[in-house]
N, C-alpha and C positions, 0 to 999 in steps of 0.2 A: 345234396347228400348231407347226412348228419357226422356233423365234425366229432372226436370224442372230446369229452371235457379236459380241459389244461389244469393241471395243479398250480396252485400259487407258484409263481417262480422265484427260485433263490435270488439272494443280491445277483446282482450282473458283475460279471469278472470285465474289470476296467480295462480289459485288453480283446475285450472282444467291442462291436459296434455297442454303442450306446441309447442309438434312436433318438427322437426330439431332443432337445436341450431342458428337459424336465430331469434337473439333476438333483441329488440333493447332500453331495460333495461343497464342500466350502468353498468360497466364492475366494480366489488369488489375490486380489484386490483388499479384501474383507480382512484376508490372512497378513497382508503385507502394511494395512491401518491399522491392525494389533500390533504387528513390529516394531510399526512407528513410534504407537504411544508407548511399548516400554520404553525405547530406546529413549526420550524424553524423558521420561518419571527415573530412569535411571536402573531400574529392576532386570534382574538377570530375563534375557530371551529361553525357552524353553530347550533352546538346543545347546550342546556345549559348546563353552568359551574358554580357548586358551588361555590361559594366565598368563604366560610370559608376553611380552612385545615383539614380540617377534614376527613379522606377516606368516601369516599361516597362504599359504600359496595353493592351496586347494581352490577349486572353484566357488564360487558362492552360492551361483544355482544348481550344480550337480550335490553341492552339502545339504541342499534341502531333501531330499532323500533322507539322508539320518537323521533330519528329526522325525520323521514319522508324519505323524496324520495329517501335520501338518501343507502338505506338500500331495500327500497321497490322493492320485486321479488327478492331479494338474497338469496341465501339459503345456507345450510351445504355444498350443493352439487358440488355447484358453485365455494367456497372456497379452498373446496378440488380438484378442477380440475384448477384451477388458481396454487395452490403453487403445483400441483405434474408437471405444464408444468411453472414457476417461480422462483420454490425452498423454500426453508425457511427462515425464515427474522432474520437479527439481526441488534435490535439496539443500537447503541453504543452512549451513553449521556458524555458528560462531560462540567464540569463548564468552562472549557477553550479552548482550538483549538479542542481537543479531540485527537493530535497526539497519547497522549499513551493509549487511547483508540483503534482508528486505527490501530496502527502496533502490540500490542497485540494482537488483532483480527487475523492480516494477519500473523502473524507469528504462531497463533496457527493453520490456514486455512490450511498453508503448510504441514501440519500432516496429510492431505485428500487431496492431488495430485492424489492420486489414483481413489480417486471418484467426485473430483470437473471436470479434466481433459476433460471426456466422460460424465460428467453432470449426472452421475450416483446418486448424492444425490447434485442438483444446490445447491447456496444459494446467498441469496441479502441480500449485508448489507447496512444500512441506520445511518451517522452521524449526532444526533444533539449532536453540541456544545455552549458553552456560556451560558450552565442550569443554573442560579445561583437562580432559586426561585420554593417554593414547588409545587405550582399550576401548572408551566408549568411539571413541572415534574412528576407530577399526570397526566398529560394529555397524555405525552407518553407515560406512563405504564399501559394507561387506551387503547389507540392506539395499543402498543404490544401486550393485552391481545387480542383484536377484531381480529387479525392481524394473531395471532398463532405463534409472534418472541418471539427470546431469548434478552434478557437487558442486556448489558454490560457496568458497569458504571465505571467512573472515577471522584471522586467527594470525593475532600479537606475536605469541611468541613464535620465532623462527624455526624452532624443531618440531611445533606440532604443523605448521604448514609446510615444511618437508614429510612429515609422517603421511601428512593428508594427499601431500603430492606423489609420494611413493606408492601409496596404498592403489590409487585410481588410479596411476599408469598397470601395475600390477594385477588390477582386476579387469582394467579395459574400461572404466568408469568416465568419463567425459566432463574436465572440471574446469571449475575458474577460480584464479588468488586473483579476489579484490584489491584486498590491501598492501598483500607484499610488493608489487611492485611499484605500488606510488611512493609506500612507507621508504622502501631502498632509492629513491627518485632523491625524495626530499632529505633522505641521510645525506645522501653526497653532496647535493646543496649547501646542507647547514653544513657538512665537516664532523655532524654530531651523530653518535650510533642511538638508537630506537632503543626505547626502555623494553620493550618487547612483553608488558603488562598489560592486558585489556583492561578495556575502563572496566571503573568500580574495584577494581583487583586491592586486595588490602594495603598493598605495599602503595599505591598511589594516594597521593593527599590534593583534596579540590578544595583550598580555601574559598572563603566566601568572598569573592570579589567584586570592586565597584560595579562592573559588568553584571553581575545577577542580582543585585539590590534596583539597578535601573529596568532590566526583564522584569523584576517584583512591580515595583511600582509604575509603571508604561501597564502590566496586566489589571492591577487597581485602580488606575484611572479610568483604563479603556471599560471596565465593568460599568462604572458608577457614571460613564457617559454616552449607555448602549442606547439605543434607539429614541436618539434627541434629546434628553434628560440633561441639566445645567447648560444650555444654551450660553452660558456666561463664563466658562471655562473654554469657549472654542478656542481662543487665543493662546491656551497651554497644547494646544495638540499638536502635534508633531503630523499629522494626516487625519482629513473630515474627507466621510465617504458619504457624498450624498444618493439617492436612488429611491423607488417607487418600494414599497413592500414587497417581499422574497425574492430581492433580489440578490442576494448573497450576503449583509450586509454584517451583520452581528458575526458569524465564523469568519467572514475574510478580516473581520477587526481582532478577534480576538488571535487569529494567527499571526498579524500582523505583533499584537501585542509582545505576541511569545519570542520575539524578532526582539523586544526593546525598544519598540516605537509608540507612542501613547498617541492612542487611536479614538477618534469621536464617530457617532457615523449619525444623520441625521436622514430621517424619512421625508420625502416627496409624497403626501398627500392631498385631492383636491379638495378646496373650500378650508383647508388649514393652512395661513400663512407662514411660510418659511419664518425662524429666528434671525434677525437684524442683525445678529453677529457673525453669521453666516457671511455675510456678505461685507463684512467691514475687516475680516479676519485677512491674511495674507494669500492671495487665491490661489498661489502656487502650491497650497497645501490641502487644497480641494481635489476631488477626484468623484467626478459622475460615473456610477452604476444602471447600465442598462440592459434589456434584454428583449428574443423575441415574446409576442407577446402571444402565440400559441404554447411556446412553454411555460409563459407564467401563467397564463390561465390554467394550466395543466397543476404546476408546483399551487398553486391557491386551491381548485379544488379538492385536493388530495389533505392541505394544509387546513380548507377550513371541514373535512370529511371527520381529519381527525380530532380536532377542537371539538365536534358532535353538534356543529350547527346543521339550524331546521334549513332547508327549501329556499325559504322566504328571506331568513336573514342572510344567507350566502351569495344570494341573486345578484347582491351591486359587484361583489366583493370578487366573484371569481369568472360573472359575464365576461363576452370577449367584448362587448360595446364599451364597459366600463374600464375596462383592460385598457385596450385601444386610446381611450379619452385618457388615461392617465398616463400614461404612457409619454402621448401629447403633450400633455400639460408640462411633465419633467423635462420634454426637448426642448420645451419654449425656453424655460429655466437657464436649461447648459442653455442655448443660444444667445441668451442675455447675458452669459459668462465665458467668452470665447477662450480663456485662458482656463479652464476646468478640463484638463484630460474627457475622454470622456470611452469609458470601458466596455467592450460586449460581453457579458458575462455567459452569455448560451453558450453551453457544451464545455464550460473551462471549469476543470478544476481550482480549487480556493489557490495551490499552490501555485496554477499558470499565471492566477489574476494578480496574486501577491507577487509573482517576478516581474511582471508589470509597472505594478505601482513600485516595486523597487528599484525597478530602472528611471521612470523616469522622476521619479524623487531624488533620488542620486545625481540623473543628468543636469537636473537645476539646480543642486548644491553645489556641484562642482561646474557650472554655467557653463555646460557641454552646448555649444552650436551643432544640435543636428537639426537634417532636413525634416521636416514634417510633410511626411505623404498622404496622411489622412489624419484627421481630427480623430476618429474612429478606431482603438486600436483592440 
């Protein structure tokens, strides 16, 4: 039978069904990465903000209501199908860069490899740093609570990590103090009470100490001796990383450098003879670089992709036969050097490899007798 024709239809009243997910309401997520970045840049949020310090004990997400458009057509629903295809939020505050807010985070993050990996339980984390006043600081915890993130704070002074701590019990907000508790650990230690100044804060003075002249100069050596260069300065180095091409060697040195250690690293190539001082140096200050060699072929092709080598010239350079053979070659080397560490670099971070060599650097400086379980570490 003949239908009659339908007039265009008005908007849809948000309270009635909605049909498909062809919405064209703003996206919760979208709205709450706008909040972010003011709260950052420091610019007022578009809804009202109390002036006084005072916790405003209102809810956070029933206040999104009063700003308007903001919030209008969102719902429980919508929230919940944002963070189960986004993840869970955390945000990490601190009065200063917020590094040790950051690698706190990512070092406790690695404890769920298992589930970050396959996105099994995602999560997004968000730094603001440079908090140093209550109001903006109420405003991220007011941000977290709408948000459904956890608060992880790093914050000197005593009264703004009470404020921080009030505020998230207060909104239901689920937090961590980094620092206050180690900082109050080590007060009663020393006897001494905590300046309670984040770094950089004006009132703190960082003379220039023997300590960061030797970080200066350990980073200018290790420059000017990256990838085998004065073979005749080996004897000034404090640690020679020898290994085959990509295999970490020039960032695990320069990390090292930033450490205060003056770092040589010398390439394993076939048909180029090792430097003679290589081998006349102190060998407890050597340390072999290795890796599998489906990964370095993997890290070489990608490495000579991007250099803009032809076909032809990349053929020796990123084969897995020439891989393999070189590979060889560097084992035979550490085996002629039973006293050279000798490191698996697959799958480790610069900074697992670097606690490596600083362990067992350390354990031969101070002629620790430990057992050795493998050559291989």
């Amino acid at each position: 039978m003949n239908l009659p024709s339908r007039p265009p239809s008005p908007p849809a009243d948000l309270t009635e069904p909605t049909g498909p997910p062809r919405k064209l309401k703003p996206s919760p997520q979208l709205n709450r990465w706008s909040r972010a970045r003011a709260i950052r840049s420091g610019r007022k949020l578009d809804r009202p903000v109390r002036k006084t310090l005072t916790l405003d004990r209102r809810d956070p997400v029933a206040d999104a209501a009063d700003g308007g458009a903001s919030s209008a057509g969102s719902s429980d629903a919508d929230v919940d199908e944002v963070e189960a295809m986004m993840g869970k939020q955390i945000y990490m505050v601190s009065d200063g860069t917020g590094w040790t807010a950051e690698h706190s985070v990512n070092a406790a993050l690695g404890q769920f490899e298992h589930c970050l990996v396959d996105r099994g339980c995602p999560v997004n984390t968000h730094l603001f740093s440079g908090i140093d006043d209550v109001e903006r600081l109420i405003e991220i915890v007011k941000q977290a609570a709408k948000a459904g993130a956890m608060l992880v704070y790093t914050l000197a002074d005593p009264s703004m990590a009470e404020s921080a701590r009030q505020a998230c019990n207060l909104w239901g907000v689920p937090s961590a103090d980094v620092l206050g508790p180690i900082t109050e650990a080590i007060a009663a230690h020393l006897g001494v009470s905590p300046s309670g100044l984040p770094r950089g804060a004006p009132g703190r003075n960082f003379p220039l100490s023997e300590e960061y002249f030797r970080r200066i100069e350990a980073i200018e050596f290790t420059i000017k001796q990256d990838d085998g260069a004065l073979p005749q300065n080996l004897h000034k180095a404090d640690i020679i990383l020898a290994g085959v091409s990509r295999t970490g060697k020039t960032p695990l040195s320069i990390y090292l450098a930033q450490k205060g250690y003056k770092v040589a690293n010398v390439p394993i190539v076939m048909g180029v003879n090792m430097p003679k001082t290589l081998f006349e140096v102190d060998p407890e200050k050597v340390f072999g670089l290795t890796i599998n060699p489906v990964v370095l072929q993997t890290i070489r092709k990608a490495r000579a992709k991007t250099l803009g080598f032809s076909e032809e010239s990349r053929s020796n350079y990123s084969e897995m036969d020439y891989v393999r053979e070189e590979l060889e070659y560097a084992g035979k080397i550490f085996a002629q050097n039973p006293s050279w560490p000798i490191i698996e670099v697959t799958a480790k971070a610069i900074e697992e490899t670097a606690a490596i060599v600083f362990r067992l650097y350390h354990d031969r400086r101070q002629k620790y007798a430990m057992p050795r379980i493998s050559k291989l570490y």
